[in-house]
N, C-alpha and C positions, 0 to 999 in steps of 0.2 A: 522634523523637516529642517529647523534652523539647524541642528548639530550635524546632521548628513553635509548641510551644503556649507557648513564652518568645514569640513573632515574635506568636502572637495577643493575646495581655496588652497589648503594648507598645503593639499598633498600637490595640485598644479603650480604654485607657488615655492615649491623645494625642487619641482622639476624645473621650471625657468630658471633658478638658481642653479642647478646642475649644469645649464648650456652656458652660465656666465664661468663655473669654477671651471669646465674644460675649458676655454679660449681662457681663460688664465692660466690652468696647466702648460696648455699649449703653447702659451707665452713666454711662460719661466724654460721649459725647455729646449725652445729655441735660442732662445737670449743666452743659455747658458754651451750651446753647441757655437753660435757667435764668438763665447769666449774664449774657447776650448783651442776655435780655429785661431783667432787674431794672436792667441799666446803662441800658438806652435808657427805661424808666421812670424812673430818675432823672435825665437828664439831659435827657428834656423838662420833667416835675415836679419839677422840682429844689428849688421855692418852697413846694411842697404837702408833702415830705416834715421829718423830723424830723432828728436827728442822731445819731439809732439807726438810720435807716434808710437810710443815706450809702452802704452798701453791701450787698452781697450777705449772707444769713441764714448761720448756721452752718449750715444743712440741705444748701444747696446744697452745701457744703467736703464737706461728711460725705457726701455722695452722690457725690461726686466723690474724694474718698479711697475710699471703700470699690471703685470701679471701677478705679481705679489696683491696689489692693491686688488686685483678683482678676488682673486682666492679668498681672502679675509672680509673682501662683501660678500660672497659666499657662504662663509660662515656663518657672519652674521643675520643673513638672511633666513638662512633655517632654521639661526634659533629661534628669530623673530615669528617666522613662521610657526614653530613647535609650541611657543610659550605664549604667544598673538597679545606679546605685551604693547600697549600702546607705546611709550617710551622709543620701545625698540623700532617697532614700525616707522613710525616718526621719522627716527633717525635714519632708519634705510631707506626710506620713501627720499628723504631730503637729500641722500648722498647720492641714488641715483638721479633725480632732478638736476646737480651738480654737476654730475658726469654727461648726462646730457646737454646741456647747455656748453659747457667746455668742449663738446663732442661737434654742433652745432657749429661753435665759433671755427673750429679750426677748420673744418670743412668751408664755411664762406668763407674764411680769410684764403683758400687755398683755390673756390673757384673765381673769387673776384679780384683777387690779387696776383696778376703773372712775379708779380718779385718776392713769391712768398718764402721763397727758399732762403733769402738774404738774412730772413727774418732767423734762421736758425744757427749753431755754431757751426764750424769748420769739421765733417768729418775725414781725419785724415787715413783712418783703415780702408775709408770707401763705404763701409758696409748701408749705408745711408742709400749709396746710387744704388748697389744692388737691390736693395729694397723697392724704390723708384721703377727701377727695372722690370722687376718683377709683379709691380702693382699696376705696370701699364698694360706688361702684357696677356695679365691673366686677368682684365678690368672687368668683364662679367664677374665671375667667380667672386671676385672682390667685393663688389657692387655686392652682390647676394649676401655675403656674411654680413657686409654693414648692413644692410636692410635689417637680415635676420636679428643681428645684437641689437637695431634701435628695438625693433619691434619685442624683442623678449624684456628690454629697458623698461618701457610702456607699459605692458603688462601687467611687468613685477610690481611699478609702483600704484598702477590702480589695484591690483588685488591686495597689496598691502596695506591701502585705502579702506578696501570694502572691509578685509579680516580687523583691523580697526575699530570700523565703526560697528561691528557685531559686537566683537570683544569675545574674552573667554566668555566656554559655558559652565557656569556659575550653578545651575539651577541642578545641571543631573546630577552634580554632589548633593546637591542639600535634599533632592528627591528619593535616593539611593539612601541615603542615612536614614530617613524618615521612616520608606519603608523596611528597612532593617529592623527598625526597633520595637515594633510589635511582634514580631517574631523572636525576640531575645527579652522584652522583659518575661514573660512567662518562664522560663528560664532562670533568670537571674530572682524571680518572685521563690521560685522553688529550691533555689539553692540559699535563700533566707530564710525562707521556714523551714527547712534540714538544718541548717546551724543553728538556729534559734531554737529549735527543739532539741538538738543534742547538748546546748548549753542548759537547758532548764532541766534535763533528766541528768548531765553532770552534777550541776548543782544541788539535785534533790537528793541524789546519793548520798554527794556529802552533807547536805544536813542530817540524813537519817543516820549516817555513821556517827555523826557530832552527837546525836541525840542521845542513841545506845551509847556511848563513851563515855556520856554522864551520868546517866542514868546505875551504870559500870560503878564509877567513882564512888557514887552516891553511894549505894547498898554498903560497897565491901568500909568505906569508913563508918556506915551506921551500924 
């Protein structure tokens, strides 16, 4: 019963990690079409821009780091999940903790603060308002994913809680060996007295040749 319900934690716990590595995918691919565009704006308007705007916004990096960073808890995640090393869990438990909290603060500093935007640098590509833009007017929709990523957050870190406190299973190896080996010494009992016996009729051969061989000697010098 415990190993069934170790086998279900694991396998629900790789699946909430899969809905974290896609919105990380998702992340890095966007950030990275971000890039794609703001480079080919500047290198048709290369004359129209300034020399703050030479290159891509910190927003784009920052959107692009934070999609990297989910990927790689992701990963981490399943190993933790596959190998339910404490250590590991631990640490993923903790980094999601972290991300939620940092998750938590930006959002009140955003609804309790109207001058929260002052609080950020200068983007001069824009892509910052477009984002803005787009986060006002598709606010349901938006609304829905945060809910969904806290709530997969949550999850992740109690079931990496509970797969913890169970721990590996320890016991179906040492029970699996156990009963293995009544069924194999019988075996290995008969493959010793087959060597053991063929060693004592080698041996007895050669004594009896050693014996005749003397016996041989003996006569023909007497």
């Amino acid at each position: 019963m415990a190993a069934c319900l170790r086998v279900c934690l694991q396998s629900t716990l790789k699946i909430l990690n899969s809905v974290l590595g896609l919105l990380g995918m998702a992340m890095i691919m966007y950030s990275i079409w971000m890039i794609r565009s703001c480079l080919r704006q500047i290198s048709e308007f290369s004359r129209g821009f300034s020399e703050s705007s030479s290159s891509p916004s910190w927003f784009i990096f920052a959107f692009l780091g934070l999609g990297i960073f989910l990927c790689v808890l992701t990963c981490s995640g399943h190993i933790a999940a596959e190998t339910i090393n404490s250590h590991c869990l631990s640490c993923y438990a903790a980094t999601l903790v972290f991300l939620l909290i940092l998750e938590a603060a930006i959002t009140a500093d955003i609804f309790l603060n109207r001058n929260w935007e002052e609080a950020f640098p200068h983007d001069p590509t824009g892509r910052f308002k477009q984002f803005k833009e787009f986060v006002r007017s598709n606010s349901e929709l938006c609304k829905w994913i945060g809910l969904l990523v806290v709530a997969v957050q949550a999850l992740s870190i109690l079931l990496s809680m509970v797969l913890r406190a169970l721990g590996p299973d320890q016991g179906e190896y040492d029970e699996s060996d156990d009963d293995s080996l009544p069924a194999r010494l019988p075996l290995l009992k008969n493959q010793a007295h087959i060597t053991h016996t063929a060693d004592r009729k080698f041996l007895g051969n050669n004594d009896s040749r050693i014996v005749q061989i003397d016996d041989m000697v003996y006569l023909y010098f007497s």
